[in-house]
Backbone as CSV, one residue per row, in Angstrom:
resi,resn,N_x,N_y,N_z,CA_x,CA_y,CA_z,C_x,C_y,C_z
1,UNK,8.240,-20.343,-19.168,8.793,-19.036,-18.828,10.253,-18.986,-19.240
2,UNK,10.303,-17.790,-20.087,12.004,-17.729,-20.389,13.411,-17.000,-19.604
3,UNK,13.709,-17.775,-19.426,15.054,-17.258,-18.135,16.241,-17.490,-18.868
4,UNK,16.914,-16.248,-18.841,18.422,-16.424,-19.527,19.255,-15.438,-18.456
5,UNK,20.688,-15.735,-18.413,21.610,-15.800,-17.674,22.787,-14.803,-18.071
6,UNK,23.388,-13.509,-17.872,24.245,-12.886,-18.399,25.549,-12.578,-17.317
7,UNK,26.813,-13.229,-17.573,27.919,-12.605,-16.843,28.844,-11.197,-17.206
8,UNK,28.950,-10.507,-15.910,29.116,-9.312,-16.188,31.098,-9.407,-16.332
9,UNK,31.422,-8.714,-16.916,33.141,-8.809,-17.427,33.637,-7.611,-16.564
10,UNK,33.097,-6.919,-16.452,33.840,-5.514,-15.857,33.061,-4.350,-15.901
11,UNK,33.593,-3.475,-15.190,32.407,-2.259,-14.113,31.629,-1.988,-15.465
12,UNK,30.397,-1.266,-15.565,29.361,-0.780,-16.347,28.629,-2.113,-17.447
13,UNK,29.387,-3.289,-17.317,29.050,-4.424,-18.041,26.944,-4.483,-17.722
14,UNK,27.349,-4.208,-16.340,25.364,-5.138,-16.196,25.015,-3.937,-16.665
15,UNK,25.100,-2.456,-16.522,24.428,-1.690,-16.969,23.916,-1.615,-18.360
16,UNK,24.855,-2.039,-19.189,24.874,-2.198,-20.816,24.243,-3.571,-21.011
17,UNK,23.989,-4.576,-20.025,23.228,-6.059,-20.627,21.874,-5.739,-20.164
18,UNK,21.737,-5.029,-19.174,19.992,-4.534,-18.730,19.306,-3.709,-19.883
19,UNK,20.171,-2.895,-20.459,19.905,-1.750,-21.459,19.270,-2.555,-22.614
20,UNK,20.067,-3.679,-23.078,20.031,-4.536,-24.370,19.111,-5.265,-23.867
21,UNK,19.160,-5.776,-23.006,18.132,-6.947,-22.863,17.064,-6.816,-21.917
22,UNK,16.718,-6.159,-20.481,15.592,-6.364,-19.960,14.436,-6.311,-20.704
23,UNK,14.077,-5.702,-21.525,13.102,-5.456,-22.232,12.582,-6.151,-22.224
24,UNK,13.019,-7.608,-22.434,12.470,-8.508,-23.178,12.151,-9.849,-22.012
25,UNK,11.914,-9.727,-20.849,11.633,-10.076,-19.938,11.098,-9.123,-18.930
26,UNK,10.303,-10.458,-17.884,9.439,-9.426,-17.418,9.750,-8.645,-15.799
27,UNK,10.902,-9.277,-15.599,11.892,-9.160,-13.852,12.972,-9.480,-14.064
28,UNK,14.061,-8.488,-13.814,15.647,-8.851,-13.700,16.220,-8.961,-12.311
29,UNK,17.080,-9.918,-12.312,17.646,-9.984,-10.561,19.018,-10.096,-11.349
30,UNK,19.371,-9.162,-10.102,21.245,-8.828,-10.311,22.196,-9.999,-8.819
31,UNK,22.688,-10.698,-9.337,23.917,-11.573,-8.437,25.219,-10.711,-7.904
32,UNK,25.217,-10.011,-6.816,26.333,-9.061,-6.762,26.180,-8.143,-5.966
33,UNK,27.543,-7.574,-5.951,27.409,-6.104,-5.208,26.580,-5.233,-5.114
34,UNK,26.265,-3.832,-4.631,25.854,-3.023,-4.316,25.986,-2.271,-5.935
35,UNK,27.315,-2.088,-6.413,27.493,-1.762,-7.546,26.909,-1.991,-8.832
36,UNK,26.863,-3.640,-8.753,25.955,-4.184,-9.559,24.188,-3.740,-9.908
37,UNK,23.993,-3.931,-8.690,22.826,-3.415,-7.987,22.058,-2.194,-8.858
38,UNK,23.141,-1.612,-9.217,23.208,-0.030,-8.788,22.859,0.466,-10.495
39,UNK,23.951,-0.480,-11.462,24.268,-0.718,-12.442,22.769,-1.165,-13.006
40,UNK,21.948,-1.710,-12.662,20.895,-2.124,-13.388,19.901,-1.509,-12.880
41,UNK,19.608,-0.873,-11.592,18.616,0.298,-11.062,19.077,1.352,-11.922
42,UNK,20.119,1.560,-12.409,20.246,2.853,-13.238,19.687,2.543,-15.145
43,UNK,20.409,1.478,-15.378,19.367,1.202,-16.781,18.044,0.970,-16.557
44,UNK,17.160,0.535,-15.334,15.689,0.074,-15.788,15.077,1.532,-14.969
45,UNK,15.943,2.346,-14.885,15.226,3.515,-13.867,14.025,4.416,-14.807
46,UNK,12.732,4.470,-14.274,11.843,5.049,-14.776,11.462,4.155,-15.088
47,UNK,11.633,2.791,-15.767,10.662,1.508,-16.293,9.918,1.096,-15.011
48,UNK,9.269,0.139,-15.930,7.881,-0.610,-15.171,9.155,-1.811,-14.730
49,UNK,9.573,-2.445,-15.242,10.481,-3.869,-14.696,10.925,-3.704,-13.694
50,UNK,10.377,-4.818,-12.639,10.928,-4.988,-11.528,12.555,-5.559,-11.449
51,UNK,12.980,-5.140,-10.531,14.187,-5.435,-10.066,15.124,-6.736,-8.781
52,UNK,15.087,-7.627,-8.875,15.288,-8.632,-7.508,17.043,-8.195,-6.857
53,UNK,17.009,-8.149,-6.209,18.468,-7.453,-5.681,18.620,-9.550,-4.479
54,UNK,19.479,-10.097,-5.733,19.960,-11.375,-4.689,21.840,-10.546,-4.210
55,UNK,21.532,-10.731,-3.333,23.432,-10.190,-2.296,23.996,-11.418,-2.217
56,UNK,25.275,-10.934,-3.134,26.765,-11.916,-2.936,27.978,-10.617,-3.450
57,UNK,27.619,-9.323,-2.650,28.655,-8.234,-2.526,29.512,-8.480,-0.825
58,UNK,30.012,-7.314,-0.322,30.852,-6.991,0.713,29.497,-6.760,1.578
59,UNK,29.081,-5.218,1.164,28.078,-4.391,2.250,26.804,-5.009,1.611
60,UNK,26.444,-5.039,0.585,25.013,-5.671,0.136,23.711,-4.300,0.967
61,UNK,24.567,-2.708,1.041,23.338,-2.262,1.407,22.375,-1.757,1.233
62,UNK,22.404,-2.282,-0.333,20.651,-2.154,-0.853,19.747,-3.353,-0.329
63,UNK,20.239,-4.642,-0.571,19.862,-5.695,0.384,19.250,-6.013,1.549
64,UNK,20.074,-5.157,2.270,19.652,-4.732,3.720,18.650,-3.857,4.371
65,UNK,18.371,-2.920,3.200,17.795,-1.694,3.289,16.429,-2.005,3.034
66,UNK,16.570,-3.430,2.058,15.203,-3.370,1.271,14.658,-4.847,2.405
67,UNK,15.611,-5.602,3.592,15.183,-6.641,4.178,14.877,-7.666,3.554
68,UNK,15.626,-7.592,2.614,16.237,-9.042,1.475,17.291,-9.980,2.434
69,UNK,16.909,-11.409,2.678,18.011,-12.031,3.019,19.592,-12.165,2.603
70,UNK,20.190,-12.391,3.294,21.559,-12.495,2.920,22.092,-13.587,2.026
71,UNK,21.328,-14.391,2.564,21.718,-16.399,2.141,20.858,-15.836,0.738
72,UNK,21.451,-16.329,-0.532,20.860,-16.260,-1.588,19.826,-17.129,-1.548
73,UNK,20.160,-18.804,-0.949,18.971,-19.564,-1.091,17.474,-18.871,-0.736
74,UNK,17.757,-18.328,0.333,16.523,-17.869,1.235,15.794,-16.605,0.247
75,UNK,16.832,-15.980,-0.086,16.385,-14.494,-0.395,15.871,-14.854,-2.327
76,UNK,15.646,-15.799,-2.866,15.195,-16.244,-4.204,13.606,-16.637,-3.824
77,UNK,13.406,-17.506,-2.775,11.937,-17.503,-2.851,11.065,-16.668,-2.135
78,UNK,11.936,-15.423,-1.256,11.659,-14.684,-0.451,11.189,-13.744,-1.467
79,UNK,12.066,-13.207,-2.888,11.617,-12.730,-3.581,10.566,-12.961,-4.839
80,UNK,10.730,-14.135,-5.020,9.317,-14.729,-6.150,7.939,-14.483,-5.531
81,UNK,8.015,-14.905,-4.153,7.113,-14.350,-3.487,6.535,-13.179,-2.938
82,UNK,7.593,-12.412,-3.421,7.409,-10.826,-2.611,6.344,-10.429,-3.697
83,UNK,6.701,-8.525,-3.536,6.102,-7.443,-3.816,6.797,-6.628,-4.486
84,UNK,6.348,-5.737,-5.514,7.115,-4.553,-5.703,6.569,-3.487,-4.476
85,UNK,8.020,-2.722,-4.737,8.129,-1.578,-4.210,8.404,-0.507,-4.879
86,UNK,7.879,1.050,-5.220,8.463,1.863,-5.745,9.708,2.543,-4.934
87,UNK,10.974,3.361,-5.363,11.717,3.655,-4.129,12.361,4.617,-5.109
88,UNK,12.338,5.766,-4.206,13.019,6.668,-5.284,14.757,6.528,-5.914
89,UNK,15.361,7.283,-6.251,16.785,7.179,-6.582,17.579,8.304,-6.659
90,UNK,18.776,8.561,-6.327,19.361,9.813,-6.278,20.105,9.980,-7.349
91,UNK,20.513,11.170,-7.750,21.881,10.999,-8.725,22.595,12.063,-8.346
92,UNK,23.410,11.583,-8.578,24.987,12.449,-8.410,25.858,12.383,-9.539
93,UNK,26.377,13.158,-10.331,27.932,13.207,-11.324,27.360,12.460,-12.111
94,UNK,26.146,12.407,-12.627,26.063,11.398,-13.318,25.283,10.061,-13.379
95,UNK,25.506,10.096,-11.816,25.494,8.017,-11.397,24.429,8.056,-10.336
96,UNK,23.440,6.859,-10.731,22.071,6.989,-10.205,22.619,6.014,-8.221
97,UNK,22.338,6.363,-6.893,22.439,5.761,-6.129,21.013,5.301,-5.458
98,UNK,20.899,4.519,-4.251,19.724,3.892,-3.662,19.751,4.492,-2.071
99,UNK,21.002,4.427,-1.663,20.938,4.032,-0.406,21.346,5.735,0.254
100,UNK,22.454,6.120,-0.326,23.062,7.164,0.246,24.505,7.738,-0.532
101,UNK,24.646,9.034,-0.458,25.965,9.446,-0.936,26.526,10.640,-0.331
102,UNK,28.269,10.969,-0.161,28.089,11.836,0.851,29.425,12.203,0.949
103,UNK,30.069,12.945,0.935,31.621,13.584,0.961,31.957,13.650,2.500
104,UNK,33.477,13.383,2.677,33.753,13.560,4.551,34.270,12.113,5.032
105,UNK,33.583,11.661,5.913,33.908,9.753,6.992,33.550,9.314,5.744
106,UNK,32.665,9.327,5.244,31.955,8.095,4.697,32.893,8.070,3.310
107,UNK,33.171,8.824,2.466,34.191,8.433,1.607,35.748,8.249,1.905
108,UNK,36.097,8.908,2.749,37.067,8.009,3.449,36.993,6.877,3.700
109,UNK,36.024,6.395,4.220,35.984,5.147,4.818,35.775,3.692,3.470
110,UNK,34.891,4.875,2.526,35.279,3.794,0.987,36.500,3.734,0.616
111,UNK,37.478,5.148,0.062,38.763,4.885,0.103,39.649,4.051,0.415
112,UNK,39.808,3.755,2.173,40.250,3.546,3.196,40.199,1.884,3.107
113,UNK,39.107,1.146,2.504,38.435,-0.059,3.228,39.042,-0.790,1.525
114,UNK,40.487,-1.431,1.877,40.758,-2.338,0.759,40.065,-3.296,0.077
115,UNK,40.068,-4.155,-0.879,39.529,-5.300,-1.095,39.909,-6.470,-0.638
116,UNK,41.292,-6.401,-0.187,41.095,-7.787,1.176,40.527,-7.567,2.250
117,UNK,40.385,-6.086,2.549,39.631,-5.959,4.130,37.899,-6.224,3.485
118,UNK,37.357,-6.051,2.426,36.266,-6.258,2.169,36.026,-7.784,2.279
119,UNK,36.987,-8.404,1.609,36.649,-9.734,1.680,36.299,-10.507,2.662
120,UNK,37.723,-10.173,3.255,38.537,-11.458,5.076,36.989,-10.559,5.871
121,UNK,36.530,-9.401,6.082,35.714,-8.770,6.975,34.372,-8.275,7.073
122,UNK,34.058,-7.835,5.558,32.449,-7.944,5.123,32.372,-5.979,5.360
123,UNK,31.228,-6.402,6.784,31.026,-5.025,6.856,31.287,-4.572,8.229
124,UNK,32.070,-5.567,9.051,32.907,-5.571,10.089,33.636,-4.554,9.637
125,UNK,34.490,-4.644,8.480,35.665,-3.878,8.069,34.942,-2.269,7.788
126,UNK,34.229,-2.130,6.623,33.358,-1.306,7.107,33.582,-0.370,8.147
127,UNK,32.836,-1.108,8.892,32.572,-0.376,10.082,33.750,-0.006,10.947
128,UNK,34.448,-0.864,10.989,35.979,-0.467,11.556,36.550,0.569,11.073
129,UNK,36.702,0.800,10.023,37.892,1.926,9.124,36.575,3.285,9.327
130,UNK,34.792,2.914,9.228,34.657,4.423,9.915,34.581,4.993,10.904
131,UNK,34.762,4.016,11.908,35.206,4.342,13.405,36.981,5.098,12.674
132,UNK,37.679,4.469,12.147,39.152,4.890,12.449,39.265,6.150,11.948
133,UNK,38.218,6.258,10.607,38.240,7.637,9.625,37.804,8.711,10.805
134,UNK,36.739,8.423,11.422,36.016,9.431,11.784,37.316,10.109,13.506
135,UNK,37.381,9.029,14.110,38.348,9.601,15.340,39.492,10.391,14.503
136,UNK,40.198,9.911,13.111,41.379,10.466,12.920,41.146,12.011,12.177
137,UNK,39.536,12.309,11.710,38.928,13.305,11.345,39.012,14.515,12.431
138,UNK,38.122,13.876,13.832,38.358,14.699,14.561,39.108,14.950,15.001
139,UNK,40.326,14.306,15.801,41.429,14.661,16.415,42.202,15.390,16.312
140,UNK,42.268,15.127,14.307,43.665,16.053,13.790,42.925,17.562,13.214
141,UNK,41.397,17.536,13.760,40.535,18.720,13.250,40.790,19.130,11.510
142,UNK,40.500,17.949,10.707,40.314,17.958,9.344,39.136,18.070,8.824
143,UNK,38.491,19.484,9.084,36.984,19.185,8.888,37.205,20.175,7.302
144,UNK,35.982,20.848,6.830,36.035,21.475,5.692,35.140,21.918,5.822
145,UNK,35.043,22.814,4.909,34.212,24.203,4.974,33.483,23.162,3.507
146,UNK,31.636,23.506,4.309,30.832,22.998,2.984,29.720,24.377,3.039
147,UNK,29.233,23.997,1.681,28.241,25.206,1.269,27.505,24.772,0.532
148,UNK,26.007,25.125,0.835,24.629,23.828,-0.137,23.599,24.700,-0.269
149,UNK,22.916,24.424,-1.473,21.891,25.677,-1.757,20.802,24.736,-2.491
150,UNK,19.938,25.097,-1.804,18.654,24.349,-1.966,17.554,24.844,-1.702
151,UNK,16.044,24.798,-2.663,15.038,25.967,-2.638,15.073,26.919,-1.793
152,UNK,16.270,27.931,-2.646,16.330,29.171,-2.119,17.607,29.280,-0.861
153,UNK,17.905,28.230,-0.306,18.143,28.295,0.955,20.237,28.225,0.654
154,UNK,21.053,29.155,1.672,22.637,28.660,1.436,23.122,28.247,2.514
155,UNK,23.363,27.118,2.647,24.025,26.746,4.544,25.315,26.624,4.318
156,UNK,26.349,26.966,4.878,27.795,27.929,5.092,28.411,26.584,6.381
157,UNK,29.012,26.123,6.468,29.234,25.543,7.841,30.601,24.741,7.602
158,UNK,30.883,24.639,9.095,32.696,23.368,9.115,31.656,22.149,9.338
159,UNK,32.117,21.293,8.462,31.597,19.860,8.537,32.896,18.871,8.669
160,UNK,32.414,17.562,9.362,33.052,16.395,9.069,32.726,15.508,7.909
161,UNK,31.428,15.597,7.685,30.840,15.070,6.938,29.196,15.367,6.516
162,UNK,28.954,14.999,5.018,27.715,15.615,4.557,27.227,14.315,3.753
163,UNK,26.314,14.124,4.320,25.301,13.073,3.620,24.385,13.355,2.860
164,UNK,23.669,12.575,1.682,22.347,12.964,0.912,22.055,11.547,1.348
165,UNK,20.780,11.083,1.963,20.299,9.761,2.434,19.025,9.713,1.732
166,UNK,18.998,8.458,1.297,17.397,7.851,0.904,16.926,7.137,1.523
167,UNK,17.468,6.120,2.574,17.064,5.314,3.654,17.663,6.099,4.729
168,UNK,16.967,5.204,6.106,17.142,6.241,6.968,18.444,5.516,8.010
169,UNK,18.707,4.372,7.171,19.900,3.692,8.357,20.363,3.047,7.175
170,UNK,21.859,2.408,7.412,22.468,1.357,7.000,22.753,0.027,7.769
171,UNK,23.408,-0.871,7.575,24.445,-2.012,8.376,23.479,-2.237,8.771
172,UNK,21.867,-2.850,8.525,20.790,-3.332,9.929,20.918,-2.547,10.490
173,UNK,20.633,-1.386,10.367,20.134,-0.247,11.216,20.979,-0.101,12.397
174,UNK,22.330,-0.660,12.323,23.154,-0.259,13.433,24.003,1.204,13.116
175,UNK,23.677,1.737,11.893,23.888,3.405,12.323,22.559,4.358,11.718
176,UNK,21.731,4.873,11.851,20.833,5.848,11.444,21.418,7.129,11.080
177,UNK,20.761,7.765,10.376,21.130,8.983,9.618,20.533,10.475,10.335
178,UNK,19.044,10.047,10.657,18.250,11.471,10.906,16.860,11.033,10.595
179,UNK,16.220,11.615,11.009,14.794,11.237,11.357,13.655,11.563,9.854
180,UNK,12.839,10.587,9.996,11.961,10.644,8.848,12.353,10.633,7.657
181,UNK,13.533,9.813,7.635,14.140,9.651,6.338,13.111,8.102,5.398
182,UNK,12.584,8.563,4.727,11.614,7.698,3.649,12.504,7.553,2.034
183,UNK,12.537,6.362,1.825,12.918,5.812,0.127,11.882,5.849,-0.555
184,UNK,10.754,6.564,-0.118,9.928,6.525,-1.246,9.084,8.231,-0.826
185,UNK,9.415,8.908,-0.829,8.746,10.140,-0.602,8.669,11.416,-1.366
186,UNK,9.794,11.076,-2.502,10.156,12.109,-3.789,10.786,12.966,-3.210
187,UNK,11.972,12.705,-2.000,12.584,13.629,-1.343,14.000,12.615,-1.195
188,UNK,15.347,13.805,-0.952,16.329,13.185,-0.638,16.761,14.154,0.654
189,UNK,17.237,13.817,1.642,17.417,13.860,2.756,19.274,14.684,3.101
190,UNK,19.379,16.108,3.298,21.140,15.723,3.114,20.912,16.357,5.289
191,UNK,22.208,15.746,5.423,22.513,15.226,6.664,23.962,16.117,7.109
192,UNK,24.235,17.103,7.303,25.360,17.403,8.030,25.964,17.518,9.465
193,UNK,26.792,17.023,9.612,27.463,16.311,11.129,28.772,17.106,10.518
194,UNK,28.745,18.208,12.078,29.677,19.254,12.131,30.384,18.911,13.956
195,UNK,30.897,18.178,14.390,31.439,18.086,15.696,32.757,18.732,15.618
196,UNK,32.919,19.380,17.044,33.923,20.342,16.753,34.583,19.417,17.930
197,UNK,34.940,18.700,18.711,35.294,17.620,19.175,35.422,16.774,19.624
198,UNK,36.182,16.224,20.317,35.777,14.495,20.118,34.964,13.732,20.961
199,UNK,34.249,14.806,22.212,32.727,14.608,22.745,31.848,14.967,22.145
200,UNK,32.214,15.893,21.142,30.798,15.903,19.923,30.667,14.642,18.805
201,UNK,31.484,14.235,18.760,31.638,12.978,17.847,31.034,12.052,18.315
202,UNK,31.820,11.629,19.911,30.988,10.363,20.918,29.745,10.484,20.660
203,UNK,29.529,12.043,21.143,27.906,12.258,21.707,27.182,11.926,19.909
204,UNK,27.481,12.791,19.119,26.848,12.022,17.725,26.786,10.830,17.348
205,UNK,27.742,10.058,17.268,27.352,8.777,17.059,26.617,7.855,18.414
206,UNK,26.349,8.520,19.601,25.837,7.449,20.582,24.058,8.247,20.079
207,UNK,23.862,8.922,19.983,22.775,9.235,19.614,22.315,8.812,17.747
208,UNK,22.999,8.422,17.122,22.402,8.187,15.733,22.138,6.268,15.833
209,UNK,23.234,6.240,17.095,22.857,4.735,17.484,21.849,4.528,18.350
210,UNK,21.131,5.008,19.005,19.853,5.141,19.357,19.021,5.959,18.902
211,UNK,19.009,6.242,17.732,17.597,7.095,16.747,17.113,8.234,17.340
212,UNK,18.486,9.243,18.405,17.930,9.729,18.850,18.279,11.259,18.386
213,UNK,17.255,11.795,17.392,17.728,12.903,16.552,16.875,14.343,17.118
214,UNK,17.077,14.693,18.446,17.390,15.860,19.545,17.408,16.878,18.623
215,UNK,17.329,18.110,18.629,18.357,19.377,18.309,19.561,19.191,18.682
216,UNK,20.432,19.452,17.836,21.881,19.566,18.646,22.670,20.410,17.402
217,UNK,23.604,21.039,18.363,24.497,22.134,17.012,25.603,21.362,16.552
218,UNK,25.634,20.415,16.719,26.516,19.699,15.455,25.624,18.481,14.550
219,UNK,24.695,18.789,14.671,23.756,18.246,13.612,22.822,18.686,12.644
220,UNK,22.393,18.990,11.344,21.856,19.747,10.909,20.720,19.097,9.777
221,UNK,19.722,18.868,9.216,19.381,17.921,8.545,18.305,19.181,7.768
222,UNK,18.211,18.812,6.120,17.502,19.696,5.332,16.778,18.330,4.266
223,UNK,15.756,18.569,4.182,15.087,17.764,2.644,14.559,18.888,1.526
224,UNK,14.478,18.028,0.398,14.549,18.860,-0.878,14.666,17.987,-2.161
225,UNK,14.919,18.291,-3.170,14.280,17.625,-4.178,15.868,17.810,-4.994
226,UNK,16.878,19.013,-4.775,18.252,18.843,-5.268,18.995,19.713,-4.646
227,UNK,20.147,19.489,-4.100,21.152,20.485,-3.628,22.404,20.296,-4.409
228,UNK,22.903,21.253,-4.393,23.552,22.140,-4.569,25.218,21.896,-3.736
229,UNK,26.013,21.282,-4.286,27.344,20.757,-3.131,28.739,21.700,-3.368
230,UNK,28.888,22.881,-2.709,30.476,22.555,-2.637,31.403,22.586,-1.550
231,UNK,32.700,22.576,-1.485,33.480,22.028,-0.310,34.942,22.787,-0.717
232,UNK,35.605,23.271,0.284,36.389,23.308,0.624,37.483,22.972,1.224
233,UNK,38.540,21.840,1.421,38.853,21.662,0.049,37.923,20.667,-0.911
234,UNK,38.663,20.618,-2.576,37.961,19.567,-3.196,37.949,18.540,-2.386
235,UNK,36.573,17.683,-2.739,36.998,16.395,-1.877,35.885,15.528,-2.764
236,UNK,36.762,13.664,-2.357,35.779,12.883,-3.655,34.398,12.718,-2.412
237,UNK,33.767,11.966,-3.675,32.108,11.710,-3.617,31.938,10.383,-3.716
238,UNK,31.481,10.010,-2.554,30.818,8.196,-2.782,29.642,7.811,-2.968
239,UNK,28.769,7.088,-2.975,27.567,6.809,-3.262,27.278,5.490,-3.290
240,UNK,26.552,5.049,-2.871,26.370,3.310,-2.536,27.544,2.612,-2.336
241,UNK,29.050,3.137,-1.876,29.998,2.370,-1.444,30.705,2.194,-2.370
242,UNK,30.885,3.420,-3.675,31.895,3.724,-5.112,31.924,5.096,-4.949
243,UNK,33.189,4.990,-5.517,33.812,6.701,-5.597,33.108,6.927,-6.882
244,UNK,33.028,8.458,-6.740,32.221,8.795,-7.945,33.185,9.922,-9.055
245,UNK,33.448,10.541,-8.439,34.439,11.823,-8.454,34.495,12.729,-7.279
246,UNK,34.696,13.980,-7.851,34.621,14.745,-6.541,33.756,16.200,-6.737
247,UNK,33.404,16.858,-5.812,33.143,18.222,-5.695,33.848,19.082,-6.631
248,UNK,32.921,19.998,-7.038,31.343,20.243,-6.795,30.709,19.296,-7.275
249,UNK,29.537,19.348,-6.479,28.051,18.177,-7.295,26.876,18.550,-7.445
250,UNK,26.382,18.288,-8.368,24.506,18.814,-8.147,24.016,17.536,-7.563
251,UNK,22.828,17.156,-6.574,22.169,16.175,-6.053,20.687,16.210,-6.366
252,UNK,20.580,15.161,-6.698,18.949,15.283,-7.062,18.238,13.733,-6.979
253,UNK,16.695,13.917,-6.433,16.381,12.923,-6.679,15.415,12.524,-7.888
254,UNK,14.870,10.617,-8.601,14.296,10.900,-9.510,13.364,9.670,-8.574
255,UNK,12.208,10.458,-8.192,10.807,9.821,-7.392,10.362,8.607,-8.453
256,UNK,10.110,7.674,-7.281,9.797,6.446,-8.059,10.571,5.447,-8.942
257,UNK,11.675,6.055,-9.447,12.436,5.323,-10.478,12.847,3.808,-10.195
258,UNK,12.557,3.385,-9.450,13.164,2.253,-9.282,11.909,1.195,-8.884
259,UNK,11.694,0.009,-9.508,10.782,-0.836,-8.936,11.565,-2.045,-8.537
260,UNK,11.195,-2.421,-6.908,11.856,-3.272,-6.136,11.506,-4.109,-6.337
261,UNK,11.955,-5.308,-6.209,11.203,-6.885,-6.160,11.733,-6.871,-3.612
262,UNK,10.588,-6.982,-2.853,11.174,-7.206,-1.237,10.177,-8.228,-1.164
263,UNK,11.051,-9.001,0.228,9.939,-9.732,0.787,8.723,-9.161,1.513
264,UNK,7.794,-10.330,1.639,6.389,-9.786,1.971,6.552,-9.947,3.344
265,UNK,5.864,-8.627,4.438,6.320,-8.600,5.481,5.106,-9.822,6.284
């Protein structure tokens, strides 16, 4: 069996060595970030070639999502042994994502979250700076006027933040998004969290931390196949934990595109 080895030099590098070379093998596994990750789900997207996602990033939360071990040792025979999975993929500006993308906390909180805090902290840090994004969101009432149009439909609203989700949690499922969120359903999921203050915030996040997705008027959740993004003010766009650009965006998903290498449950 032929196994060859490619180091990536700088951002879009794996995308351009998957392009040239998967072909010619029959499973690629990416060593790396989320980015990385991301970088070679976007060249083999629509192919038959499976994909092995080994994590040695910060967040690793395609990794997580897909219940790939952390320890590379573990997560190599976890995957020779696995399964494919089909799982759809989103795109935004361009750039194909897995997990989630979303203007508001959550790109702040990419902004926000240095590369020594990635390092010294993982996804501790993470999680810290969107606790800090999100209290300093509400407090100083920096929300924005968003507007999304999707089969047929225009939702008008003050948001903190607007998600498009393909999984239905991140971090080990220590935050959830909204209910019946599926990576494989030919649907992308967008998520708006509108708290007008800072007991709507508590009360939102103590409920997305117990999966508990109620009616409530600062929560709003739509599925669909592409929306339609803009915002008031401009504001950037993240997506698997990279800035992308900013608003406006078209969102869309492409069903199936991605074949997983996960462990077997």
């Amino acid at each position: 069996m032929a196994c060859a080895v490619a180091l990536t030099e700088r951002s879009g590098h794996a995308l351009e060595i998957a392009v040239a070379h998967a072909k010619d093998f029959d499973v690629v596994f990416t060593l790396g970030g989320d980015g990385t990750a991301m970088e070679v789900a976007a060249a083999l997207a629509s192919s038959e070639i499976p994909i092995g996602v080994l994590p040695a990033g910060t967040g690793n939360l395609l990794a997580r999502a897909l219940n790939i071990p952390l320890d590379v040792r573990r997560a190599v025979p976890a995957l020779i042994r696995g399964t494919v999975r089909k799982i759809d993929l989103g795109v935004v500006l361009g750039r194909h994502f897995a997990v989630a993308a979303g203007v508001g906390i959550d790109a702040t909180m990419v902004a926000e979250t240095s590369p020594r805090m990635k390092h010294r902290l993982g996804v501790l840090g993470y999680t810290l700076i969107a606790a800090r994004a999100a209290l300093r969101i509400v407090l100083s009432r920096r929300f924005f006027h968003v507007r999304i149009e999707m089969n047929g439909e225009i939702i008008e609203r003050t948001a903190a933040t607007v998600l498009f989700a393909n999984f239905g949690a991140i971090l080990d499922g220590r935050i959830s998004f909204g209910p019946g969120i599926e990576c494989d359903d030919g649907l992308i999921d967008c998520c708006i969290f509108s708290p007008a203050s800072l007991g709507d915030a508590l009360r939102i996040m103590w409920r997305l931390m117990r999966r508990d997705f109620r009616p409530d008027a600062a929560l709003l959740y739509r599925r669909g196949r592409q929306f339609r993004l803009e915002t008031i003010p401009v504001l950037p766009i993240q997506a698997d934990g990279e800035l992308l650009g900013v608003t406006p965006a078209v969102v869309h998903v492409e069903p199936s595109a991605a074949h997983m290498l996960v462990p077997r449950q």
